[in-house]
C-alpha positions as CSV (number, residue, x, y, z in Angstrom):
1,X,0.0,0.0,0.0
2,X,2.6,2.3,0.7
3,X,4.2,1.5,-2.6
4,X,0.5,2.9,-4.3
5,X,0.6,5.9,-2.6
6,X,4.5,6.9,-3.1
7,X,3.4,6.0,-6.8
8,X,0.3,8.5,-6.6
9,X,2.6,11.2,-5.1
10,X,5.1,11.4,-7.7
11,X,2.7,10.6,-10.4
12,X,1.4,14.0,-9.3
13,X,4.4,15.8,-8.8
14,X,5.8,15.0,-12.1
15,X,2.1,15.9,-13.3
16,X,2.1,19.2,-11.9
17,X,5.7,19.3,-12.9
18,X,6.5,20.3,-9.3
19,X,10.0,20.2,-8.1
20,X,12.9,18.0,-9.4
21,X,10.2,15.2,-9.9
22,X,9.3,17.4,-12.8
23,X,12.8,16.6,-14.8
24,X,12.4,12.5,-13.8
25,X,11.9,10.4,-16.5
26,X,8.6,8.3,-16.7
27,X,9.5,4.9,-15.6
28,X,11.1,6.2,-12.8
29,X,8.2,8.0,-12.0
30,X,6.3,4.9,-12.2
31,X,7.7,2.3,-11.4
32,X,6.1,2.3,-7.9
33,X,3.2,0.6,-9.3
34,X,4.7,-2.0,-11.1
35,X,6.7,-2.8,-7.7
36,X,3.4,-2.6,-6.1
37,X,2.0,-5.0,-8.5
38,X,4.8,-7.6,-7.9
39,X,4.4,-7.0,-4.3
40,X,0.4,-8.5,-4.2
41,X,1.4,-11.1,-6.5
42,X,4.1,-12.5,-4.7
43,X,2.2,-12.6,-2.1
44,X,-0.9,-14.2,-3.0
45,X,1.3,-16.4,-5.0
46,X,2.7,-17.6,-1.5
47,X,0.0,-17.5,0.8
48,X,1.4,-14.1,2.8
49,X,-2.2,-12.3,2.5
50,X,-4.2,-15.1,3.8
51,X,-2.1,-16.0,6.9
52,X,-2.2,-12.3,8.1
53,X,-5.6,-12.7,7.6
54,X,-6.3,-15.5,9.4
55,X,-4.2,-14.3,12.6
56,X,-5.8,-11.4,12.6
57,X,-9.4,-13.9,12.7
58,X,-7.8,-15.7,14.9
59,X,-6.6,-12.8,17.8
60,X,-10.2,-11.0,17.4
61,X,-11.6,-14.6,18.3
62,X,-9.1,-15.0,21.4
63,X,-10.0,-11.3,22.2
64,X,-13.7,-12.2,22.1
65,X,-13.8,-15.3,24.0
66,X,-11.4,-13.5,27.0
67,X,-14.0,-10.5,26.9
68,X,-16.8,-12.9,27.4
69,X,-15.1,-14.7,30.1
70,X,-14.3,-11.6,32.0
71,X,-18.3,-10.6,31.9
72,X,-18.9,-14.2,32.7
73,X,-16.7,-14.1,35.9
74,X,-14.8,-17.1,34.7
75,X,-11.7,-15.7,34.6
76,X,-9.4,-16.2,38.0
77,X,-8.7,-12.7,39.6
78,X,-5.4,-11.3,38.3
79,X,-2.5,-10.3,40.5
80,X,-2.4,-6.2,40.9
């Protein structure tokens, strides 16, 4: 993601021919995007995106189920 938006930045610098962007040549310019598309492909290709997805499933679950357990009064009292 942060490749995308360094890639929207210059595009618009060099656009608005703004600063020393302005004398860049193009695939300089944007190549951002095409790192940012090898970026998502490699990893869907290796699985990347759905393991930090499924941690991220799995810590709101464990997040839940200690919640619940607190408003239960299941949970042992914790040292202060």
């Amino acid at each position: 993601m942060y490749l995308l938006g360094l890639g929207l930045v210059l595009l618009l610098l060099k656009w608005a021919e703004f600063g020393p962007v302005a004398n860049w040549a193009w695939w300089v310019v944007l190549a951002p995007f095409g790192l940012a598309i090898l970026w998502w492909a490699w990893a869907d290709a290796t699985g990347y995106t759905k393991r930090r997805a499924m941690e991220r499933d799995e810590a709101r679950k464990a997040a839940r189920v200690e919640r619940q357990r607190d408003a239960l009064g299941l949970n042992p009292r914790k040292r202060r």
